[in-house]
NUNU-163558 format. One record per atom (N, C-alpha, C): residue in one letter; z, y, x. Coordinates in steps of 0.001 Angstrom, whole numbers, plus 524288, in hexadecimal, padded with zeros to 5 digits. Layout:
! NUNU-163558
aZYX/...
END
This chain:
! NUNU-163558
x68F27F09F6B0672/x69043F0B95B0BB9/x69431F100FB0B71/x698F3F0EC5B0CF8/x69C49F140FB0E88/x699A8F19E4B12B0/x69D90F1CF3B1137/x69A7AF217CB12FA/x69B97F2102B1714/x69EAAF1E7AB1B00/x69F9FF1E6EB2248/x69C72F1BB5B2331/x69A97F16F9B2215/x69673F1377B2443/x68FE2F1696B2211/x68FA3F18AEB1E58/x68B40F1CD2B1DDF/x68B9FF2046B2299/x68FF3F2352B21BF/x68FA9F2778B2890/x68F4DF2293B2B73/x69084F1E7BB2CC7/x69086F1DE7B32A8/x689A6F1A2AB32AC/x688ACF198CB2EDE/x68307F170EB2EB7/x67E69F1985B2F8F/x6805CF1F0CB2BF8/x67CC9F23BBB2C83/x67C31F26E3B32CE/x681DDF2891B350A/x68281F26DCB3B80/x67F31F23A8B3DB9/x67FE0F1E3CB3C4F/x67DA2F1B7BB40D6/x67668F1BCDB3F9C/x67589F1C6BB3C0D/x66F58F1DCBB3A1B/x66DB9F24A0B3C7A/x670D6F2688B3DA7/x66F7DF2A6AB417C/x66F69F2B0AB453B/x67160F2983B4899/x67197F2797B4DC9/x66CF7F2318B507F/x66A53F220BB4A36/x6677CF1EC5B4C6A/x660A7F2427B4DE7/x6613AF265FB4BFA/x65DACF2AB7B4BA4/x65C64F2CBCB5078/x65777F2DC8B50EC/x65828F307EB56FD/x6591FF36B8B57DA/x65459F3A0BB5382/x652F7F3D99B5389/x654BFF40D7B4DC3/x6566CF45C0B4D73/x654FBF47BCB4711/x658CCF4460B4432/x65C81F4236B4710/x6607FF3EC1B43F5/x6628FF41FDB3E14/x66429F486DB3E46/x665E5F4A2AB38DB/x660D1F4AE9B3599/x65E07F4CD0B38E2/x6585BF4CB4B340C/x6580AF4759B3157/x65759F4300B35B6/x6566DF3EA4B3151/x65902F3D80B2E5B/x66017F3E57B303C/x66218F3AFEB2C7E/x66317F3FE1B26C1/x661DBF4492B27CD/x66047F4890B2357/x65BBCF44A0B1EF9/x6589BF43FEB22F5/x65259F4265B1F65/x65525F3E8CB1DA4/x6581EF3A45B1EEC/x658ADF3437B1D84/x65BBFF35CBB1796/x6604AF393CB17BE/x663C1F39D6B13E9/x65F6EF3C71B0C45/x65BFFF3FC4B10B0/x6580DF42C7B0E91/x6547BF3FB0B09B2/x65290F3AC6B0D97/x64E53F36A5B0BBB/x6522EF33F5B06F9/x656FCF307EB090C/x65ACFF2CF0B062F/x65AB0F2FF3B0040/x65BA2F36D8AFFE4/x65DCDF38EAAFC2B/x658E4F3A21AF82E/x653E3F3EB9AFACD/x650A2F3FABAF7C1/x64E03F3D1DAF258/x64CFDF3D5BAEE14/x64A85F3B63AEA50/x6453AF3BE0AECBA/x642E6F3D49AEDDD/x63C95F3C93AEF46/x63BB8F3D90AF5A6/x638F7F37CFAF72D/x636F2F3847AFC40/x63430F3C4EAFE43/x634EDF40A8AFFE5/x62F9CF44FEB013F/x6333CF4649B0507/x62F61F486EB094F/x6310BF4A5DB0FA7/x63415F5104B0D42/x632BFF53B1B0980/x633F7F5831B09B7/x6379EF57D7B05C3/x6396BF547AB03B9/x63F20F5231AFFB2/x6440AF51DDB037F/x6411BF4E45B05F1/x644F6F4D5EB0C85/x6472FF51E5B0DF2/x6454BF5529B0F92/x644CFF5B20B1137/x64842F5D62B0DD7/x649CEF5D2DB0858/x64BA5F606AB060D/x651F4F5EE6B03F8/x6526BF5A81B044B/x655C5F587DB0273/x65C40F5BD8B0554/x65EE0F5C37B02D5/x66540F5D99B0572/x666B6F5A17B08FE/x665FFF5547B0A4E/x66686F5377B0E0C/x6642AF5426B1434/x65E63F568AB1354/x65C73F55A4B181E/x65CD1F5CBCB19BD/x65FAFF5ECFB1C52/x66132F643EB1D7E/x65B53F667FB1FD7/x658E5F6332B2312/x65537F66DAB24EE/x650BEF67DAB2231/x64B2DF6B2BB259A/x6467FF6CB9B2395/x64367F6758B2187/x63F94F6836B1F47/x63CFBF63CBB1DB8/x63895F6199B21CE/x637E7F6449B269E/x635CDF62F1B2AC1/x638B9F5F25B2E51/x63F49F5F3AB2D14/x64255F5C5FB30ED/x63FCFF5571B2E02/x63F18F5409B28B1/x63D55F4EF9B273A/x63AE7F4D85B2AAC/x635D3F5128B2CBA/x63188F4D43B30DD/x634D5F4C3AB36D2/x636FEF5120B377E/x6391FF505AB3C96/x63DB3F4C1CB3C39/x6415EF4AD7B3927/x6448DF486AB39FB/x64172F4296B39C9/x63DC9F40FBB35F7/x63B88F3B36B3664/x6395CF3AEEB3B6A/x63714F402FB3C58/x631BBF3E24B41DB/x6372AF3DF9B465E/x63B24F408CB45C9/x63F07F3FA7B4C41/x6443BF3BF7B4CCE/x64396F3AB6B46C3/x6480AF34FAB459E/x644EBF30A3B493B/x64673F2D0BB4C8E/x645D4F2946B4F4A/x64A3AF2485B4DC3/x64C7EF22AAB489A/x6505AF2083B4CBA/x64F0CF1A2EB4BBD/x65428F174FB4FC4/x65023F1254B50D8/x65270F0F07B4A7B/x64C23F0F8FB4B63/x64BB6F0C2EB4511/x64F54F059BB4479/x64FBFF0410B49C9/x65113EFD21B4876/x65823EFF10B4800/x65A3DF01B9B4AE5/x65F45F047FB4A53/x66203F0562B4587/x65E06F08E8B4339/x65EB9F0B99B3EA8/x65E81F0757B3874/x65BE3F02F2B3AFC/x65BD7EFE89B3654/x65F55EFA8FB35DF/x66116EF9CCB3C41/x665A4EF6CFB3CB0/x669B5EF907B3A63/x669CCF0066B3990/x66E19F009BB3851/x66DCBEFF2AB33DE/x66B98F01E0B3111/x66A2DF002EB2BA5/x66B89EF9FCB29A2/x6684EEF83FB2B6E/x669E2EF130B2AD6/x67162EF142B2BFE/x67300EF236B2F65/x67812EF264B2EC9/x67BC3EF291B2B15/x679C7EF7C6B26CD/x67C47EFAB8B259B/x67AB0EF7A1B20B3/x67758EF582B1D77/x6769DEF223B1A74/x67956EEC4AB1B90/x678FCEEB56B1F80/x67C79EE515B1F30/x681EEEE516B1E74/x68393EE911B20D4/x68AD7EEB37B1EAC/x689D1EEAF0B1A66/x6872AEEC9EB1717/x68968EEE35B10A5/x68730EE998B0EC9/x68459EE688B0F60/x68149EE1E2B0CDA/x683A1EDD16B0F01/x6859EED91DB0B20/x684BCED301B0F2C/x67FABED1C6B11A9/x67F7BECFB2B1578/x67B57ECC8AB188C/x677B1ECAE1B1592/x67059ECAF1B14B6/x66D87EC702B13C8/x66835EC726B16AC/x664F0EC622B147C/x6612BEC3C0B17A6/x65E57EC7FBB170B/x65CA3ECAFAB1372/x65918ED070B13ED/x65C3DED478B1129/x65B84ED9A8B143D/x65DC7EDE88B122A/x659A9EE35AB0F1C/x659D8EE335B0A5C/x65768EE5AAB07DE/x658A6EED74B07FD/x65455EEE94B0A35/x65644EF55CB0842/x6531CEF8B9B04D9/x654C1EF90DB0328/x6528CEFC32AFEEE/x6542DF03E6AFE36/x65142F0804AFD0F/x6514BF0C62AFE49/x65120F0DD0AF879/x654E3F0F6EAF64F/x655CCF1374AF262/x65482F17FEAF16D/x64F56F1BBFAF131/x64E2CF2038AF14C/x64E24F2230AE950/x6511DF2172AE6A2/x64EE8F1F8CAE230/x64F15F26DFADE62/x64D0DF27F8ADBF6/x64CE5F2D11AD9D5/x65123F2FD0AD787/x65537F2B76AD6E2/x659E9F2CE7AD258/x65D5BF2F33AD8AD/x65F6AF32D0AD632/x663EAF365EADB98/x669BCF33A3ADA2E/x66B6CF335AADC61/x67242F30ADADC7A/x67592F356CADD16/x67529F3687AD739/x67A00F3BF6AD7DA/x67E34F3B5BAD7E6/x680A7F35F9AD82F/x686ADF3688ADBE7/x68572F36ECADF02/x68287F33A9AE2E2/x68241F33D6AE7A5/x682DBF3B59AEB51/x68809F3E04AECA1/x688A5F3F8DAEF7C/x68664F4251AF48F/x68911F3D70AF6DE/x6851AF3D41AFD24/x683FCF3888AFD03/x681B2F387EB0278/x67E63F343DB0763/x67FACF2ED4B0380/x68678F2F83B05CF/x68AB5F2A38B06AE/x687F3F281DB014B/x68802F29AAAFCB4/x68709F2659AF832/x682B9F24F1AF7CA/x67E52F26FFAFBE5/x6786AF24BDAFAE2/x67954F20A2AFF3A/x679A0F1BA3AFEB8/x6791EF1847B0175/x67475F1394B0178/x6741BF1048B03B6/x6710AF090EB024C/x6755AF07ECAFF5D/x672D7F048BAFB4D/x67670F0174AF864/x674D5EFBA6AFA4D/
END
């Protein structure tokens, strides 16, 4: 994925948000990056700027509409993929850190 269609994907995945839109998408960048799932990892990470109290508040006041937010998704996978009959996703959280990886732009779906 080029880095304009990342901004403009990452855009349109915010807009889909109702509430706490920078908190979440803080937490989202937060979750993608951390080596270990824990609410107070979240909290600490350089990505997510605020207190570690904003985690609860931003999940409990994020609303956004979930069927929206999957279409985009589904979208954004059929551009990069030919057409078939089931779309597999799979979530990479894996322990090893990607020290090229920079920024955002290079953590992508493959």
């Amino acid at each position: 994925m080029n880095s304009e269609r990342l901004k403009d994907f990452r855009q349109a995945a915010y807009e889909l948000l109702l509430l706490a839109k920078d908190a979440t998408f803080e937490l989202m960048d937060a979750v993608m990056t951390t080596r270990n799932a824990a609410w107070a990892e979240f909290s600490l990470s350089p990505l997510f700027s605020r207190q570690w109290s904003s985690v609860y508040e931003a999940l409990q006041d994020c609303r956004p509409d979930r069927k929206k937010l999957m279409l985009l998704h589904l979208q954004q996978l059929q551009e990069e993929a030919p057409p078939t009959e089931h779309i597999l996703v799979a979530i990479d959280h894996t322990a090893w850190g990607r020290a090229d990886a920079k920024t955002l732009q290079e953590r992508t779906h493959e």
